[in-house]
N, CA and C atoms as an extended XYZ file, in Angstrom:
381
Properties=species:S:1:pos:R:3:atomname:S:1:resname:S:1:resid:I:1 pbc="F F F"
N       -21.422      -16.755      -42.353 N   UNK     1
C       -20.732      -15.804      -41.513 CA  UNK     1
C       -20.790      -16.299      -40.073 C   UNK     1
N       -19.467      -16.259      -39.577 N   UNK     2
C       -19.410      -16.781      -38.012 CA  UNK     2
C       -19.438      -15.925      -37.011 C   UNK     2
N       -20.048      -15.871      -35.865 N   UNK     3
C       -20.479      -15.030      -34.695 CA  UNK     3
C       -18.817      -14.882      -34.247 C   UNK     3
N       -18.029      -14.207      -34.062 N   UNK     4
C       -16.816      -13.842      -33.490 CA  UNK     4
C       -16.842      -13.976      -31.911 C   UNK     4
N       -16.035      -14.575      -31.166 N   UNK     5
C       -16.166      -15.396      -30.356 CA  UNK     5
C       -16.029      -14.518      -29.265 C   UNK     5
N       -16.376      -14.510      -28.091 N   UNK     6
C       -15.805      -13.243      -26.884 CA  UNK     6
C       -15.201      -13.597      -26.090 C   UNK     6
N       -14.289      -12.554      -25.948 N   UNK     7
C       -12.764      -12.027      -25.285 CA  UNK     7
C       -13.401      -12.274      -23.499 C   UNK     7
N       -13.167      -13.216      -23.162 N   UNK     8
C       -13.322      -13.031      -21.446 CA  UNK     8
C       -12.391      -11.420      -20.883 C   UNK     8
N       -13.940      -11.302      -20.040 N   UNK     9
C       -13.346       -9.759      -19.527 CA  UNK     9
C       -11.707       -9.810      -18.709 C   UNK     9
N       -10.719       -9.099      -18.351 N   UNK    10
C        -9.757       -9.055      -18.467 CA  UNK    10
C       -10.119       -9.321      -16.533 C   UNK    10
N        -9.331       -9.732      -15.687 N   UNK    11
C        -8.959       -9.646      -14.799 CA  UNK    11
C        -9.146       -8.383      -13.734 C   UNK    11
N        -9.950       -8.474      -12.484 N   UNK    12
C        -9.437       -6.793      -11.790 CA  UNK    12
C        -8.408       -6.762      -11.460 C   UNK    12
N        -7.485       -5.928      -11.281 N   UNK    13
C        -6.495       -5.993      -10.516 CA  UNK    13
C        -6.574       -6.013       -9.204 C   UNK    13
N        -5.998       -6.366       -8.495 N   UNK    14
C        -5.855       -6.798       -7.132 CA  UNK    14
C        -5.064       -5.843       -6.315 C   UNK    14
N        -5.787       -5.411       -5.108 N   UNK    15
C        -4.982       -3.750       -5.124 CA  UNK    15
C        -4.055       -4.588       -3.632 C   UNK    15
N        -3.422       -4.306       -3.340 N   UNK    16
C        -2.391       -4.507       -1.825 CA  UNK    16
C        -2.924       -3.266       -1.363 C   UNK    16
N        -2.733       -3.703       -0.219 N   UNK    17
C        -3.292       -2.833        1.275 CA  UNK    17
C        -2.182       -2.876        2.174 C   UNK    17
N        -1.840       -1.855        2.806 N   UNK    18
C        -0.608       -1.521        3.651 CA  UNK    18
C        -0.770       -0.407        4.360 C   UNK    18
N        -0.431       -0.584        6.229 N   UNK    19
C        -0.849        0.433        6.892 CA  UNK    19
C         0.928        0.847        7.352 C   UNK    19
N         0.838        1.627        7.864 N   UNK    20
C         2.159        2.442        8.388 CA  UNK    20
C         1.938        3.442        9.458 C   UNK    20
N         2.761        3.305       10.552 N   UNK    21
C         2.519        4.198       11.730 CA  UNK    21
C         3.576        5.134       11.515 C   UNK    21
N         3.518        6.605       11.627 N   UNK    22
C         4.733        7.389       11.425 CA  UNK    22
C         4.926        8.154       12.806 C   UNK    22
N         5.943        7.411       13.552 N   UNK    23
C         6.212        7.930       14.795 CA  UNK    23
C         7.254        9.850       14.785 C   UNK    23
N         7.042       10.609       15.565 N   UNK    24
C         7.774       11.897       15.767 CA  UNK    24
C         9.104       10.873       16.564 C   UNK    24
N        10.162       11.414       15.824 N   UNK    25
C        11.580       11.159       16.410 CA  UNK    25
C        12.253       12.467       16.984 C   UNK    25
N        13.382       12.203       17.672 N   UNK    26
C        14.315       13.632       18.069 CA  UNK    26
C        14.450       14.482       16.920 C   UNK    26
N        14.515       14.248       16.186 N   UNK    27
C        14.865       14.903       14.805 CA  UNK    27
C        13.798       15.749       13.968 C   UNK    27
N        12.131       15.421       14.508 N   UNK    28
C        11.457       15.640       13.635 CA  UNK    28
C        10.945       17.350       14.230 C   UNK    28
N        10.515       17.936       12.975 N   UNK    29
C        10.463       19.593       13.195 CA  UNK    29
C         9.017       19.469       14.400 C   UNK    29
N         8.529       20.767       15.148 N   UNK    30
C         7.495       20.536       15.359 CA  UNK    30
C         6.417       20.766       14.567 C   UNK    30
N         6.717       21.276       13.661 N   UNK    31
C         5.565       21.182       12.662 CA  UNK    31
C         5.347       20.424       11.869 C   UNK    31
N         5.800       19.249       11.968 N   UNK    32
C         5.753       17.923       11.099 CA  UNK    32
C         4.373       17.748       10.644 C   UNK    32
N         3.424       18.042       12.038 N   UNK    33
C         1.975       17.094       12.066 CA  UNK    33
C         0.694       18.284       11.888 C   UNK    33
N         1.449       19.667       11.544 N   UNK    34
C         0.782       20.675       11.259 CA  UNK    34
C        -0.274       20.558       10.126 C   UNK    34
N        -1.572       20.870        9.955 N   UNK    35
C        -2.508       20.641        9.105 CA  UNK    35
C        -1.938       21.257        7.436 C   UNK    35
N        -1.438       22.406        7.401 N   UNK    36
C        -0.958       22.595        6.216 CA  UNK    36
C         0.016       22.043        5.919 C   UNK    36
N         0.920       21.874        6.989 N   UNK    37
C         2.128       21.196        6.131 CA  UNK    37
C         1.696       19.578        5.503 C   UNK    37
N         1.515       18.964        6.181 N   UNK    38
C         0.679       17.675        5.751 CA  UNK    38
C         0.113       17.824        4.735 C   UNK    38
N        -0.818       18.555        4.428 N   UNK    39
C        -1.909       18.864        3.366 CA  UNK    39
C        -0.948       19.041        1.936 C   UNK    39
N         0.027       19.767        2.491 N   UNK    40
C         1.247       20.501        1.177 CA  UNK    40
C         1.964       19.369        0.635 C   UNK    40
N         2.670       18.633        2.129 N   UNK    41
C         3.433       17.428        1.751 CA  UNK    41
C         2.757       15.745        1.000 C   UNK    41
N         1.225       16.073        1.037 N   UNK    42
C         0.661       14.794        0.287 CA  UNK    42
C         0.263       15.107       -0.945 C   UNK    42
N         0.059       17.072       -1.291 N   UNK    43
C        -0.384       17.354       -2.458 CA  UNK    43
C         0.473       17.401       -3.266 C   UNK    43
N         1.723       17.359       -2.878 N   UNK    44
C         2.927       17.627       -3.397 CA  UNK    44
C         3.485       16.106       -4.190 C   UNK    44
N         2.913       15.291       -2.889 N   UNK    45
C         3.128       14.235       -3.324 CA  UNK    45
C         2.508       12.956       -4.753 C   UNK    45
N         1.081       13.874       -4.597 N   UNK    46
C         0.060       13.104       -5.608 CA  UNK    46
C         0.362       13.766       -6.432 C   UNK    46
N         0.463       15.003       -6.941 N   UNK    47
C         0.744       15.502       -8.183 CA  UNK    47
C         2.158       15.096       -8.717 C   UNK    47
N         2.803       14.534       -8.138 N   UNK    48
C         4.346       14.027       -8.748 CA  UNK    48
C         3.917       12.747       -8.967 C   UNK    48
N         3.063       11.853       -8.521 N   UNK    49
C         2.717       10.706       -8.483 CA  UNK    49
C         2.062       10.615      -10.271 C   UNK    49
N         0.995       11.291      -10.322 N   UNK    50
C         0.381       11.311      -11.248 CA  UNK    50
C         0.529       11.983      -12.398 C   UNK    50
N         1.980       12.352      -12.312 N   UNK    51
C         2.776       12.855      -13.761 CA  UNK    51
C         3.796       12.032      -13.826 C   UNK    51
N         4.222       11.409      -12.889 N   UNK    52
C         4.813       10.017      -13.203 CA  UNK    52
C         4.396        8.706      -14.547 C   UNK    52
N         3.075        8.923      -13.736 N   UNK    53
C         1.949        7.894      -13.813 CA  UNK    53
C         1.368        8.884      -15.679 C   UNK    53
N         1.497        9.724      -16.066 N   UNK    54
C         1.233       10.217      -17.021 CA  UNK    54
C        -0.160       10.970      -16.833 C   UNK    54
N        -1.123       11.199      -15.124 N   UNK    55
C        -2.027       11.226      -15.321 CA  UNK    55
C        -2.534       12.611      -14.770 C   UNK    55
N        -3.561       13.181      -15.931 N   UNK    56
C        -3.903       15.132      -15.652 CA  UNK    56
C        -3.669       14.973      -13.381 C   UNK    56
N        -3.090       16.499      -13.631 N   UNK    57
C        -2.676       16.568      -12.089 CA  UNK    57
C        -4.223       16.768      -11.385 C   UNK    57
N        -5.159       17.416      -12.220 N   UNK    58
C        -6.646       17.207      -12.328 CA  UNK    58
C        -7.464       16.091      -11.210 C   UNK    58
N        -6.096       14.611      -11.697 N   UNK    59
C        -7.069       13.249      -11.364 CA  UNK    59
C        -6.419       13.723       -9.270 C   UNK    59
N        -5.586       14.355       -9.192 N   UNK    60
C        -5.586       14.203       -7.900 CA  UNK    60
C        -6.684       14.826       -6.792 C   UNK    60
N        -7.318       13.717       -5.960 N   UNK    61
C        -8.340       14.557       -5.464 CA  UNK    61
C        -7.412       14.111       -4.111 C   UNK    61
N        -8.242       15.548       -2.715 N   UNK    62
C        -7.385       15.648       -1.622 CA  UNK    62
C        -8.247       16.118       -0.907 C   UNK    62
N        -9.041       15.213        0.172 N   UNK    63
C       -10.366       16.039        1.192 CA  UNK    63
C        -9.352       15.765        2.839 C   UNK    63
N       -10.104       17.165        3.400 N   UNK    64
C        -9.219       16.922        5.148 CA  UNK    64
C       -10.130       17.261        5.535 C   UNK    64
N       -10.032       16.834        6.864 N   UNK    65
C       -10.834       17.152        8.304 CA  UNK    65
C       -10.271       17.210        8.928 C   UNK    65
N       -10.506       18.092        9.928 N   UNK    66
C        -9.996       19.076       10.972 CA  UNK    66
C       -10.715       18.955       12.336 C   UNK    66
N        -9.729       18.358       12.826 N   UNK    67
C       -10.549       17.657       14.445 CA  UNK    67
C        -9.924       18.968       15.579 C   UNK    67
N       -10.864       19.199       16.467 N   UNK    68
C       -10.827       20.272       17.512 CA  UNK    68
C       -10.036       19.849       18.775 C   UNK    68
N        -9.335       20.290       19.751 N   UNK    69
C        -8.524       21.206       19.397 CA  UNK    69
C        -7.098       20.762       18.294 C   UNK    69
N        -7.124       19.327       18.067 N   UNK    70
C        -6.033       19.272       16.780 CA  UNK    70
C        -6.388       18.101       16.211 C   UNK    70
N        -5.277       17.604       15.478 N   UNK    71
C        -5.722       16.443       14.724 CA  UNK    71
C        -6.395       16.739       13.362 C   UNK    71
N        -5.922       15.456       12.208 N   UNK    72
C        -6.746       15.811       11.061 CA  UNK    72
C        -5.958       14.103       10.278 C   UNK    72
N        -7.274       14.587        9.586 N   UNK    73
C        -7.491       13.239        8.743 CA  UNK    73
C        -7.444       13.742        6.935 C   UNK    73
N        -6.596       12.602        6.153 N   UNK    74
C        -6.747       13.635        5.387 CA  UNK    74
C        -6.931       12.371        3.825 C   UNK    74
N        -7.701       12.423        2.778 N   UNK    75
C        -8.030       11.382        1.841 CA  UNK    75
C        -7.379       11.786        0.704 C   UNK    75
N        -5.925       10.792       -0.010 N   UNK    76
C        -5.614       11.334       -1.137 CA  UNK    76
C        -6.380       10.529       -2.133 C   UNK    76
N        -6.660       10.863       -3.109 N   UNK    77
C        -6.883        9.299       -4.501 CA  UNK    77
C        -6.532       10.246       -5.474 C   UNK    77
N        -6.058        8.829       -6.044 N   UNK    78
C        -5.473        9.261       -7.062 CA  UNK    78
C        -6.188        7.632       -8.275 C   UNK    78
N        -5.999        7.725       -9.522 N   UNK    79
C        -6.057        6.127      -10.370 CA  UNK    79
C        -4.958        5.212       -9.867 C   UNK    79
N        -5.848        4.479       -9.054 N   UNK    80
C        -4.801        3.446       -8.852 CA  UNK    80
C        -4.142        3.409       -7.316 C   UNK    80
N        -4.332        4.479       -6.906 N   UNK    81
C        -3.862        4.723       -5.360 CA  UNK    81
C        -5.302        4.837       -4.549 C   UNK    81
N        -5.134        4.900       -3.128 N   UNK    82
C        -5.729        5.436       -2.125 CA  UNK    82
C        -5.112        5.363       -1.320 C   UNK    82
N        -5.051        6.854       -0.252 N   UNK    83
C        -4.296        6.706        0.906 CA  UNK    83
C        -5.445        7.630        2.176 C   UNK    83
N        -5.468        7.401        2.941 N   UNK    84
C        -5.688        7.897        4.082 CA  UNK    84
C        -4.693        8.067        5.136 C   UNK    84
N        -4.470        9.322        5.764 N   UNK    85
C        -3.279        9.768        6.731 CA  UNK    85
C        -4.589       10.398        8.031 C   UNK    85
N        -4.304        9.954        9.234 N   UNK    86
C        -4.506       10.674       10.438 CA  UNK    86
C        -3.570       11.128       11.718 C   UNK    86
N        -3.920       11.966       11.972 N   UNK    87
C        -2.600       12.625       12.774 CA  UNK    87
C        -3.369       13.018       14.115 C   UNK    87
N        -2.345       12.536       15.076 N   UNK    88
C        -2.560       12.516       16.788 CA  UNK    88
C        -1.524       13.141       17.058 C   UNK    88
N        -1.149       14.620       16.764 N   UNK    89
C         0.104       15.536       17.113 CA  UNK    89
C         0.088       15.351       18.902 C   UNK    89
N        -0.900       15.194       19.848 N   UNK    90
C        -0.857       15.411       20.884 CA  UNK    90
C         0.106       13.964       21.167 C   UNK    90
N         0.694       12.770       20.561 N   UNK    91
C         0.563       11.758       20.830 CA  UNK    91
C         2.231       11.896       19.969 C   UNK    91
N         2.439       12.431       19.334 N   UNK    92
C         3.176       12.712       17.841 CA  UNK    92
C         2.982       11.289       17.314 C   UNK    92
N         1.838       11.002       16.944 N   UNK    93
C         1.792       10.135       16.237 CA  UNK    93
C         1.223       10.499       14.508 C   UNK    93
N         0.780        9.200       13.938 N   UNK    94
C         0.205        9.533       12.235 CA  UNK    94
C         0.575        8.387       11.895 C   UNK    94
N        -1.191        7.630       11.799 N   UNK    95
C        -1.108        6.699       10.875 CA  UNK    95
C        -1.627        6.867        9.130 C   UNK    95
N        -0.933        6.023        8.402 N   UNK    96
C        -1.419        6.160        7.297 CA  UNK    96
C        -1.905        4.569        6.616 C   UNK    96
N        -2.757        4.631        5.647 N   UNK    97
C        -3.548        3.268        5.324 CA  UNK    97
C        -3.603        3.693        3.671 C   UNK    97
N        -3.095        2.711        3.278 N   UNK    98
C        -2.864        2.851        1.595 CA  UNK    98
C        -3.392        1.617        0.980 C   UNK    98
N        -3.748        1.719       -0.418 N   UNK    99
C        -4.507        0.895       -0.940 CA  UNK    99
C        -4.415        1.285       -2.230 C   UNK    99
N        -3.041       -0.006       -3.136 N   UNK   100
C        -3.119        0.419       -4.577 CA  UNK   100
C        -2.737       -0.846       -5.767 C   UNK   100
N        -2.554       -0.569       -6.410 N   UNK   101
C        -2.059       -1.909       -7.274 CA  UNK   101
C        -0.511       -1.874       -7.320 C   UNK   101
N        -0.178       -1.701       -7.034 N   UNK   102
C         1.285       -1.599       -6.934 CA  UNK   102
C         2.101       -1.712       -5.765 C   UNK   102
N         2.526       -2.649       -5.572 N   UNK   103
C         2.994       -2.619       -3.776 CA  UNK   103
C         4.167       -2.112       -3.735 C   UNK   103
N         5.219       -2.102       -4.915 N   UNK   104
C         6.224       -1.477       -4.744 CA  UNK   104
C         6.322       -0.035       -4.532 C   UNK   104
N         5.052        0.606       -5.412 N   UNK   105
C         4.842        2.053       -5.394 CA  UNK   105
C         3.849        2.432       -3.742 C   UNK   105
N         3.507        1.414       -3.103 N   UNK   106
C         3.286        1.597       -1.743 CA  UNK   106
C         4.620        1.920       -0.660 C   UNK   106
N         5.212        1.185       -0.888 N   UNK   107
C         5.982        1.200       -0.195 CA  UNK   107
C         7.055        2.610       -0.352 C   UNK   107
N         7.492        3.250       -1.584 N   UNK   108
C         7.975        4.289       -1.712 CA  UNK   108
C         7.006        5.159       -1.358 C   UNK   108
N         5.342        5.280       -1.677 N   UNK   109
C         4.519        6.589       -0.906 CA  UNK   109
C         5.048        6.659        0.749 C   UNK   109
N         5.010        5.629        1.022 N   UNK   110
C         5.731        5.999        2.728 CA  UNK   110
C         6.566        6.282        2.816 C   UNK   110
N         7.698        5.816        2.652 N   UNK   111
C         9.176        6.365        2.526 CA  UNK   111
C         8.745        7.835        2.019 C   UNK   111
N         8.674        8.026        1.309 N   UNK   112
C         8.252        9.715        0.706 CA  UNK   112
C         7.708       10.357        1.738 C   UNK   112
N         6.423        9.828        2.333 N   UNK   113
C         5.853       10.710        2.793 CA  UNK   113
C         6.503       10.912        4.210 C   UNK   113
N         7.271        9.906        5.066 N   UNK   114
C         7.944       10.049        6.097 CA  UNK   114
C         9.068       10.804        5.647 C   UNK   114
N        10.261       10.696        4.892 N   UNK   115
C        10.897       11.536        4.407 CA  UNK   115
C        10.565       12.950        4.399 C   UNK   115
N         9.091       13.582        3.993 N   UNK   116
C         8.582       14.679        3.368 CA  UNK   116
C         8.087       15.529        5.178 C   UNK   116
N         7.400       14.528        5.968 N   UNK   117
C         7.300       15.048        7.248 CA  UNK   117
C         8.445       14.832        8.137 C   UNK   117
N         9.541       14.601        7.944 N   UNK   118
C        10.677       13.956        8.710 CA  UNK   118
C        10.577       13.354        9.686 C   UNK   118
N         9.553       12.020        9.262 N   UNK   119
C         9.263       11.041       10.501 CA  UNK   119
C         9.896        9.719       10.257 C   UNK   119
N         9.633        8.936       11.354 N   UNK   120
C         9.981        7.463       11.290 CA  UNK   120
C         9.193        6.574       10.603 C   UNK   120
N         8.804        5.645        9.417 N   UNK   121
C         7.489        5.054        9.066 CA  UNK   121
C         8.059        3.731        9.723 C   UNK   121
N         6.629        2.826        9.604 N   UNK   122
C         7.243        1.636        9.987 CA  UNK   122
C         5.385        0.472        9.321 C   UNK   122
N         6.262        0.218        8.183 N   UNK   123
C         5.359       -0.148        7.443 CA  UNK   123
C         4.800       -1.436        7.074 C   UNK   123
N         3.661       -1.937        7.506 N   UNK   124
C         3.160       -3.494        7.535 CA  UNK   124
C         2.226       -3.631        6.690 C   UNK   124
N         2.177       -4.504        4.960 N   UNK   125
C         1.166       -5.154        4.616 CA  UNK   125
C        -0.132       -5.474        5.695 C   UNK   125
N        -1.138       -5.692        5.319 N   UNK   126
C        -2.168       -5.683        5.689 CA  UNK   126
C        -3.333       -6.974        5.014 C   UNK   126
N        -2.530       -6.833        3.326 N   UNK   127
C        -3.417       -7.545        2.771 CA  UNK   127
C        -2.904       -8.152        1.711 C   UNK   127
């Protein structure tokens, strides 16, 4: 009887990293950079993500912080994603920093999520 030979472990995947600045344009509401709306427009966003993706809306986790007098930072993950969004309403600014295996599906989370706050993205690999 022969020892059955072993399967080299499979590869990690290699996640791409991509940051994006989302500038306030003439166009954008003032509540673009509002803590709930943000909060609504990324939860909104991971749970479509992850029924896409086939995965319990469960796997979406979503922590914020709430900086005085404004500002907020906010952590989505999801399998396979990570995003971090911070917002400088005094500035109308909001950067976001993503990190997933999929660069194509990076690049549509921004588009989405600028779309979803009606901002400008402007989006640069990183890694």
């Amino acid at each position: 009887m022969s020892i059955p030979a072993r399967r080299p472990a499979p590869a990690p995947r290699i996640w791409d990293r991509h940051q994006s600045t989302l500038r306030v344009t003439a166009g954008t509401p003032e509540d673009a950079l509002e803590p709930a709306r943000v909060c609504e427009v990324l939860r909104e966003m991971g749970h479509r993500m992850a029924a896409a993706e086939g995965t319990p809306a469960g796997a979406v986790q979503l922590q914020t912080h709430h900086f005085q007098p404004q500002g907020l930072s906010v952590v989505v993950v999801l399998p396979g994603l990570r995003a971090v969004l911070h917002t400088w309403p005094e500035h109308g600014l909001a950067t976001l920093d993503l990190a997933g295996a999929d660069p194509v599906g990076l690049g549509q989370w921004v588009t989405e999520l600028a779309v979803g706050l009606r901002m400008e993205p402007n989006l640069q690999p990183t890694g």
